[in-house]
N, C-alpha and C positions, 0 to 999 in steps of 0.2 A: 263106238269111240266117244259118242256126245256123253253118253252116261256113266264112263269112265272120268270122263272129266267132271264133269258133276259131281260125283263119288270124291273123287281127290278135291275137288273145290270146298268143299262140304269137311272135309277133314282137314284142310288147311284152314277154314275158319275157324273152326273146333279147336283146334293148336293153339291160335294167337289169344284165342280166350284162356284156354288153361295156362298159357304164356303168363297174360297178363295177371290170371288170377296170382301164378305163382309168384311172379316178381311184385304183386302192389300188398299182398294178402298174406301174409307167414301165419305157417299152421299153429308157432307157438303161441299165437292169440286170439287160436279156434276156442268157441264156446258151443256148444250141443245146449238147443232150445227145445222144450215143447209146446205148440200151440195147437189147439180144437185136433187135438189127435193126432199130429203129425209132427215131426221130429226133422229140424231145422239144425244145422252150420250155420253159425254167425259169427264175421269178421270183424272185429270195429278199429278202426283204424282212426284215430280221436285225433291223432297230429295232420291227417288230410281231412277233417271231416267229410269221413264217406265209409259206408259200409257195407260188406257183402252179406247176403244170407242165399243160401241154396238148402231145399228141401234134403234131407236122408236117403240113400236108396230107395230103403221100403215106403216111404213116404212120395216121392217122384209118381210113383204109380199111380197113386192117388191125386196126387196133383193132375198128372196128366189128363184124368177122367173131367177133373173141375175145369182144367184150362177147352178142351172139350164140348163144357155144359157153356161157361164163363165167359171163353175168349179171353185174351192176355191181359186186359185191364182188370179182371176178375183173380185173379192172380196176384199181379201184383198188388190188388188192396189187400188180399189176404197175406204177403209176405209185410206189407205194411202193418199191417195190423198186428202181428209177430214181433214186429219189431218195437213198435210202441208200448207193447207189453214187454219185452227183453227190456229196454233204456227204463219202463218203469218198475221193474224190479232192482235196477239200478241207483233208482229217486231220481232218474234225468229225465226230463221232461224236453220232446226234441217232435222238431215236424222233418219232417222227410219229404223231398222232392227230386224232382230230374232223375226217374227209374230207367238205369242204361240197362237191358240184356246182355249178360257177358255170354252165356248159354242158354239152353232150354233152361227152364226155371231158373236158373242162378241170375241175379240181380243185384248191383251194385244203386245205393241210394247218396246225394248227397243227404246232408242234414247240417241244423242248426239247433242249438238247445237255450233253454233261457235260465 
């Protein structure tokens, strides 16, 4: 019974993230990134300043192994550092802080640009 609840605990967080992704995040302002080999979703949602990036399918795998080697701060520099390259291919120059987890890999950042 503990592990059943566990199981649905664990899917009820899982919800309220893709919850939130769906209601903060609209697909029509998905952009497909590539960084050091891996293939990034990237939200930017400029009127909240804050933005989602989550790795690709086939790319999560591979993250999963670095979050593994890395630990989650090793991750997150690396979605950083993704993104710094996304906003500069843009010509926006932006620092990024406050990395919330909505899911495994997916990461919501605020930011500021100058």
């Amino acid at each position: 019974m503990k592990k059943l609840n566990l199981i649905l605990l664990c899917f009820a967080l899982m919800g309220c993230g893709v919850a939130y992704i769906a209601s903060t995040y609209p697909t029509r302002l998905q952009k497909d990134f590539s960084y050091e080999d891996m293939n990034f979703v990237i939200i930017d949602r400029i009127d909240l300043k804050k933005v989602f990036i989550s790795p690709s399918i086939g790319s999560a795998f591979s993250l999963g192994s670095k979050k593994s080697a890395f630990g989650d701060e090793g991750i997150i520099e690396l979605e950083k550092q993704a993104l710094i390259e996304f906003f500069d291919n843009q010509k926006r120059k932006c620092e990024f802080k406050n990395a919330k987890e909505i899911n495994n890999g997916q990461y919501e950042f605020d930011y500021t640009c100058k």
